[in-house]
Backbone as XML, in Angstrom:
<?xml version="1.0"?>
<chain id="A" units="angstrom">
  <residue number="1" name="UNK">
    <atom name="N" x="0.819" y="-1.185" z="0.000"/>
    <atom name="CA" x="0.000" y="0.000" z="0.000"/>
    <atom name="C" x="0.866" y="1.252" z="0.000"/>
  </residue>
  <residue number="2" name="UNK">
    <atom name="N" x="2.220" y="1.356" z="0.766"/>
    <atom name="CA" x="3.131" y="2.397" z="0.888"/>
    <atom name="C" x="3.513" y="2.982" z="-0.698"/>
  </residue>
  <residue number="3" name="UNK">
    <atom name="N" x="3.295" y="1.839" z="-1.591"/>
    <atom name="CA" x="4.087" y="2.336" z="-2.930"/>
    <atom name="C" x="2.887" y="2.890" z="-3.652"/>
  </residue>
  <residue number="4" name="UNK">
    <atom name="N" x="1.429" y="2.069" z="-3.547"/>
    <atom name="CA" x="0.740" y="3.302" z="-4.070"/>
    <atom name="C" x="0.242" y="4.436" z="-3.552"/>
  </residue>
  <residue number="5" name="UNK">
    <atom name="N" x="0.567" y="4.433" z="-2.343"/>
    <atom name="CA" x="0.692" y="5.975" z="-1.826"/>
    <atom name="C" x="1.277" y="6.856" z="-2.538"/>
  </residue>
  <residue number="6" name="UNK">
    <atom name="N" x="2.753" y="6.095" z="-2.510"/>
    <atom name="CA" x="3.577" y="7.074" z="-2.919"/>
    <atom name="C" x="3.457" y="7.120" z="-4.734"/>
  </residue>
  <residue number="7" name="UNK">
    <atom name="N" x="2.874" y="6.606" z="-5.054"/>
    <atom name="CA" x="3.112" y="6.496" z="-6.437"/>
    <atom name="C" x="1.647" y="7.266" z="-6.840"/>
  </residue>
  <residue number="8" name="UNK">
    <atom name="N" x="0.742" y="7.423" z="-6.307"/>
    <atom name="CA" x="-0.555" y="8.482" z="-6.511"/>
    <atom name="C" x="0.285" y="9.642" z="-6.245"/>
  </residue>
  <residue number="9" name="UNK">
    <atom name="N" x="1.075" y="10.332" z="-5.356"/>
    <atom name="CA" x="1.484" y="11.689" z="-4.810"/>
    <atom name="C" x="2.333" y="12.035" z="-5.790"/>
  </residue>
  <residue number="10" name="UNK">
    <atom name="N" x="3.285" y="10.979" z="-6.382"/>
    <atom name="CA" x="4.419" y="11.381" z="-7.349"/>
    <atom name="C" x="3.944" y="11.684" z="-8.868"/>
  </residue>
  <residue number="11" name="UNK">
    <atom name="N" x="2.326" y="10.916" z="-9.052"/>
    <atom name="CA" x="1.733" y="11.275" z="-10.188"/>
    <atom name="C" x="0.758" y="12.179" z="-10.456"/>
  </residue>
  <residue number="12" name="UNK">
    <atom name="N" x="0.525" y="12.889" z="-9.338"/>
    <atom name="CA" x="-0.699" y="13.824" z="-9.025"/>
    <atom name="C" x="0.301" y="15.563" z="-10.016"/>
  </residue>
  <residue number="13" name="UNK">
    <atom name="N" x="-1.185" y="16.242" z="-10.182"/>
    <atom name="CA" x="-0.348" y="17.318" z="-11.018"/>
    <atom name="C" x="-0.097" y="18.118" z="-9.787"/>
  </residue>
  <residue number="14" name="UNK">
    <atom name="N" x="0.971" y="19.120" z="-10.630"/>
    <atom name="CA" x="1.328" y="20.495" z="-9.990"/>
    <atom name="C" x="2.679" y="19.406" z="-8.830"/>
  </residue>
  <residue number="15" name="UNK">
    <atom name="N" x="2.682" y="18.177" z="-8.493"/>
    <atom name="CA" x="3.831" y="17.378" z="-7.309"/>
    <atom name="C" x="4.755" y="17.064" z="-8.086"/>
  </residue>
  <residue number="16" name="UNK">
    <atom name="N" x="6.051" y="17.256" z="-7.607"/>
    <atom name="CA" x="7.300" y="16.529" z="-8.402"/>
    <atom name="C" x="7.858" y="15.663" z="-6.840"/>
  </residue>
  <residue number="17" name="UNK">
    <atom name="N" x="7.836" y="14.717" z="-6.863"/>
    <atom name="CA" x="8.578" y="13.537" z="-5.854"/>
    <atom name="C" x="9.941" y="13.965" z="-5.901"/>
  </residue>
  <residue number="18" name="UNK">
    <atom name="N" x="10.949" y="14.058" z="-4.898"/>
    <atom name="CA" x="12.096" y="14.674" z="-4.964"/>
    <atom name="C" x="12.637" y="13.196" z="-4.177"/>
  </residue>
  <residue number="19" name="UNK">
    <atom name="N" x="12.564" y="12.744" z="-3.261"/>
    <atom name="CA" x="12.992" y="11.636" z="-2.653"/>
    <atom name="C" x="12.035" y="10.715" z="-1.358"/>
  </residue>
  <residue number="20" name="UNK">
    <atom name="N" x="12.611" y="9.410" z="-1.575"/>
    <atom name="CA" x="11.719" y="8.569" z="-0.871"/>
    <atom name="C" x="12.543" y="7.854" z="-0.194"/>
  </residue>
  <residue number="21" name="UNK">
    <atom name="N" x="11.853" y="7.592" z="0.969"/>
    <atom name="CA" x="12.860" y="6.320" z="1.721"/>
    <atom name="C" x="11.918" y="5.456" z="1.575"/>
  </residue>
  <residue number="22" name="UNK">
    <atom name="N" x="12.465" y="3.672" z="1.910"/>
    <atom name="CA" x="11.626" y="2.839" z="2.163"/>
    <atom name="C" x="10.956" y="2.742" z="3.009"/>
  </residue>
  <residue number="23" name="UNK">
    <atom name="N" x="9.683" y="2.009" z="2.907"/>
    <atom name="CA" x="8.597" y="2.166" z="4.052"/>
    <atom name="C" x="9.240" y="1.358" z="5.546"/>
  </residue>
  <residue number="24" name="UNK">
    <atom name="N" x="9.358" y="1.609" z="6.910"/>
    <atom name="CA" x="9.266" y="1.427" z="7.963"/>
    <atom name="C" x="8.107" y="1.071" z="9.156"/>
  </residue>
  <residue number="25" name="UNK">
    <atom name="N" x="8.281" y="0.022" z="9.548"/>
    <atom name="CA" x="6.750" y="-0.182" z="10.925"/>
    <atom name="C" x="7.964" y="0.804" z="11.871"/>
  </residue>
  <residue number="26" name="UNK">
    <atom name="N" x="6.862" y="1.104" z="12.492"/>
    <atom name="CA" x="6.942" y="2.325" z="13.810"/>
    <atom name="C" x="6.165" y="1.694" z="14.423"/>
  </residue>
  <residue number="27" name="UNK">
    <atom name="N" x="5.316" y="1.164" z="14.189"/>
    <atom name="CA" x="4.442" y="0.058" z="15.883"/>
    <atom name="C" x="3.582" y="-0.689" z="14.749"/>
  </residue>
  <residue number="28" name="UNK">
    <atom name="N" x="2.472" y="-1.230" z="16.259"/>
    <atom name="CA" x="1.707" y="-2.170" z="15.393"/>
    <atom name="C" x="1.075" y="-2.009" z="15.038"/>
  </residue>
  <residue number="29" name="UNK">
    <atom name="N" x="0.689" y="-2.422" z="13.522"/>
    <atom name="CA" x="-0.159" y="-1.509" z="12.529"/>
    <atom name="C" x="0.386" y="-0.517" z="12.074"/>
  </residue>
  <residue number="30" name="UNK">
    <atom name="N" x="1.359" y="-0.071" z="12.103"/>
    <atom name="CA" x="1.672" y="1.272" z="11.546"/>
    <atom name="C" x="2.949" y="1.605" z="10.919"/>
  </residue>
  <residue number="31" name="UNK">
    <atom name="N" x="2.798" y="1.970" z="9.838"/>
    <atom name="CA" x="3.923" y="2.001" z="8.889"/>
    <atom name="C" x="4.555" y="3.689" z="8.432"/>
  </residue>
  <residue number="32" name="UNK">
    <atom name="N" x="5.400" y="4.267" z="8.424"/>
    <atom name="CA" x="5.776" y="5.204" z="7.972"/>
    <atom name="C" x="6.480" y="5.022" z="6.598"/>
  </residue>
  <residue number="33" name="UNK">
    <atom name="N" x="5.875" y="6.209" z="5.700"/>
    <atom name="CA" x="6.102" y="6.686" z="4.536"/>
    <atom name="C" x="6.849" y="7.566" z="4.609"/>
  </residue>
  <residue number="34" name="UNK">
    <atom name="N" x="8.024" y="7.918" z="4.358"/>
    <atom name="CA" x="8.706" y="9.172" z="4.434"/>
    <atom name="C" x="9.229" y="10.074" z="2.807"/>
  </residue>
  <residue number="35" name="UNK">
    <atom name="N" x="8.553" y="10.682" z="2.144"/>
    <atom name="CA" x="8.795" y="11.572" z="0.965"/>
    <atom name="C" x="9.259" y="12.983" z="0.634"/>
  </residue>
  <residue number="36" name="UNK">
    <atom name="N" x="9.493" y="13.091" z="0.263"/>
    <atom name="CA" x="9.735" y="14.758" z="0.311"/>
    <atom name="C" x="9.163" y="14.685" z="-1.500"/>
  </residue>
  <residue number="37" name="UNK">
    <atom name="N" x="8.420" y="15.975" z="-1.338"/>
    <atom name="CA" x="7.776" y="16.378" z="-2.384"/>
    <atom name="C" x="7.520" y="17.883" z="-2.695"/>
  </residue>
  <residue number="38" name="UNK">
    <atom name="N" x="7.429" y="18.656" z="-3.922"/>
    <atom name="CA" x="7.602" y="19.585" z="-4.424"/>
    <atom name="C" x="6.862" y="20.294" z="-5.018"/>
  </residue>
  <residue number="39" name="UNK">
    <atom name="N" x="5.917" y="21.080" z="-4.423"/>
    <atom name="CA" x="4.349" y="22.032" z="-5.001"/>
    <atom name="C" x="3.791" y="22.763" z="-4.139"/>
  </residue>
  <residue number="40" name="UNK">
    <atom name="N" x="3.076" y="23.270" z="-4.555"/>
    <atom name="CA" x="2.333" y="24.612" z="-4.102"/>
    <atom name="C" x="1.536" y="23.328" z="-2.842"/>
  </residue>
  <residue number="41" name="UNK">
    <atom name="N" x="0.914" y="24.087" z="-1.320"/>
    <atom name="CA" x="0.278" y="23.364" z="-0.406"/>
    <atom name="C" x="-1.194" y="22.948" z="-0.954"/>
  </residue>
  <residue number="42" name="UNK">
    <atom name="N" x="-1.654" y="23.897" z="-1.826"/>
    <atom name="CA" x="-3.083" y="23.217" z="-2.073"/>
    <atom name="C" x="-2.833" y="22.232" z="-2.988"/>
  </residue>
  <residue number="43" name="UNK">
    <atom name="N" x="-1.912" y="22.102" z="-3.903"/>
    <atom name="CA" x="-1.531" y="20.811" z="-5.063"/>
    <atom name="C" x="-1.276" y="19.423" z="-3.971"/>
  </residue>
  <residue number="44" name="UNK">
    <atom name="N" x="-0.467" y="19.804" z="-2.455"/>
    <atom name="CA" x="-0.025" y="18.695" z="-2.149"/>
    <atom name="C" x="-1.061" y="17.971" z="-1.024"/>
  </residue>
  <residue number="45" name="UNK">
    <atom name="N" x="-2.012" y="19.477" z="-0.592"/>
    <atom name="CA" x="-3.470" y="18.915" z="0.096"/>
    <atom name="C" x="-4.304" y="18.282" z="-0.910"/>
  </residue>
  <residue number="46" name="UNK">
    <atom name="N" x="-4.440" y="18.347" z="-1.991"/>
    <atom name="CA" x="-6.021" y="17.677" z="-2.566"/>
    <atom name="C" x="-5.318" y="16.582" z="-3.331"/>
  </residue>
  <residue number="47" name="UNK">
    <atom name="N" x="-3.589" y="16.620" z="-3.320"/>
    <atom name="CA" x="-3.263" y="14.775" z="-3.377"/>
    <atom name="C" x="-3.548" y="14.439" z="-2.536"/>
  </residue>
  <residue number="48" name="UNK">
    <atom name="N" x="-3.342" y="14.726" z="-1.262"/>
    <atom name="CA" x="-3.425" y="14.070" z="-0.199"/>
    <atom name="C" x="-4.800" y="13.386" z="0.334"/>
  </residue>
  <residue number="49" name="UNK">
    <atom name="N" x="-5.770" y="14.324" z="-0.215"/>
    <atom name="CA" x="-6.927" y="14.379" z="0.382"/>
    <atom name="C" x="-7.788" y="13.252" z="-0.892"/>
  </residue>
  <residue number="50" name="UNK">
    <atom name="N" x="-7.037" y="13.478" z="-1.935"/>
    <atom name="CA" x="-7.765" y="12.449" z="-3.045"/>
    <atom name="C" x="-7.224" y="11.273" z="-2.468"/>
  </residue>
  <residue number="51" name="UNK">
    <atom name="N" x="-5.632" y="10.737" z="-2.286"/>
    <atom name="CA" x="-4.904" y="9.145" z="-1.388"/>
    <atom name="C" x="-5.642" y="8.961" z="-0.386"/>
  </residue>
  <residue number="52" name="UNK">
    <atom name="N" x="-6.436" y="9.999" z="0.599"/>
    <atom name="CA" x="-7.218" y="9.249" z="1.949"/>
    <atom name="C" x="-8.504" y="8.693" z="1.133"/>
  </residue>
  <residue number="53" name="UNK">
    <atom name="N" x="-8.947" y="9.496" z="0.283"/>
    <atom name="CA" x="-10.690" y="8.380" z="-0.390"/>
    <atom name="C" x="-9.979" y="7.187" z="-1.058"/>
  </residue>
  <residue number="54" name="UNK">
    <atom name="N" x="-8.746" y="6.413" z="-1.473"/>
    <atom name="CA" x="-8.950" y="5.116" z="-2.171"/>
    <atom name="C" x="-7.991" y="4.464" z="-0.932"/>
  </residue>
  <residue number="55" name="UNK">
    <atom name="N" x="-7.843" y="4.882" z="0.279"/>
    <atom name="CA" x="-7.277" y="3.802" z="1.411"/>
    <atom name="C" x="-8.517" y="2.967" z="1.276"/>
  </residue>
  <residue number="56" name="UNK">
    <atom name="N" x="-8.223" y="1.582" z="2.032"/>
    <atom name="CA" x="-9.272" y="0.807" z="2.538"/>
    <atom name="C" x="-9.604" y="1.246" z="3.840"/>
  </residue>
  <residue number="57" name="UNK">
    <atom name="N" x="-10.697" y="0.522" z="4.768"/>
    <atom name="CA" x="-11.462" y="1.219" z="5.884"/>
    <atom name="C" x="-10.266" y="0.750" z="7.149"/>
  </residue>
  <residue number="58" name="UNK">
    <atom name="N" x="-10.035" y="1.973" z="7.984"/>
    <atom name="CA" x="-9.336" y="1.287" z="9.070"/>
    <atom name="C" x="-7.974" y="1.971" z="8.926"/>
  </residue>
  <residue number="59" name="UNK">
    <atom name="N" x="-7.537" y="2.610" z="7.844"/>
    <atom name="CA" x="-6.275" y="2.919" z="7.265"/>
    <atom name="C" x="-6.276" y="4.270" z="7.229"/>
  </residue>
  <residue number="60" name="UNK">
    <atom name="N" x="-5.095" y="5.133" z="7.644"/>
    <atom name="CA" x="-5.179" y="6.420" z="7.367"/>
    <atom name="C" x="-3.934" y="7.053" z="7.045"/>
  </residue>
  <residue number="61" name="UNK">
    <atom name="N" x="-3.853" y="8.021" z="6.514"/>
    <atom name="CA" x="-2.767" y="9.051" z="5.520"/>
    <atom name="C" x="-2.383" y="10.496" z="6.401"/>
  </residue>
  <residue number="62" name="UNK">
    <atom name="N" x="-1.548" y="10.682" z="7.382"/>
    <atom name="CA" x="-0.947" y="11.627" z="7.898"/>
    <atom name="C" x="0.204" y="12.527" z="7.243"/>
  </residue>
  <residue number="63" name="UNK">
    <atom name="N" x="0.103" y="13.779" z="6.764"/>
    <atom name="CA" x="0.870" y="14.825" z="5.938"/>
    <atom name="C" x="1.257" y="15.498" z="7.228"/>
  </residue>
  <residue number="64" name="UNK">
    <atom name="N" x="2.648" y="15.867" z="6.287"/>
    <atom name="CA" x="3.548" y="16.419" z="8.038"/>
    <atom name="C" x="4.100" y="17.457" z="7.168"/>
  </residue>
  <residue number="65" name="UNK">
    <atom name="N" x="4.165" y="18.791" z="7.262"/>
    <atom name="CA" x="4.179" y="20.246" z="6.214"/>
    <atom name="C" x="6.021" y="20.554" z="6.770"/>
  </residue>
  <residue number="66" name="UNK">
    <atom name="N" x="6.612" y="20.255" z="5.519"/>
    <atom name="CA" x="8.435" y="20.659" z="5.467"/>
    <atom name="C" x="8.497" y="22.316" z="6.143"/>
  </residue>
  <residue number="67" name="UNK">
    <atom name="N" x="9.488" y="22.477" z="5.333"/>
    <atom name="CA" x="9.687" y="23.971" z="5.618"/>
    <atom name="C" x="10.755" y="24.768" z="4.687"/>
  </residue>
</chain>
């Protein structure tokens, strides 16, 4: 699921994917995605917000804003 995360965000317009690490468990159930990505905040909110409608139920998508 981590790769089509990341692979919806890297194909979404207005985002350029700059780098990815591999996915990591951080506890149980829970996996970290770590990306760095490149666009305006509303281009990288309504990827984001389009990747939370095709998770399955139970699953969720946390955006953490660079600087």
């Amino acid at each position: 699921m981590a790769l089509q995360v990341a692979t919806e965000l890297a194909d979404a317009d207005g985002i350029d994917l700059i780098s990815s690490e591999p996915p990591s468990t951080v506890g149980e159930g829970t996996v970290a995605l770590t990306v760095v990505v490149e666009g305006t905040e509303r281009a990288v909110a309504e990827a984001v917000s389009r990747i939370r409608e095709l998770l399955p139920g139970g699953t969720s998508l946390e955006a953490l804003g660079g600087g």
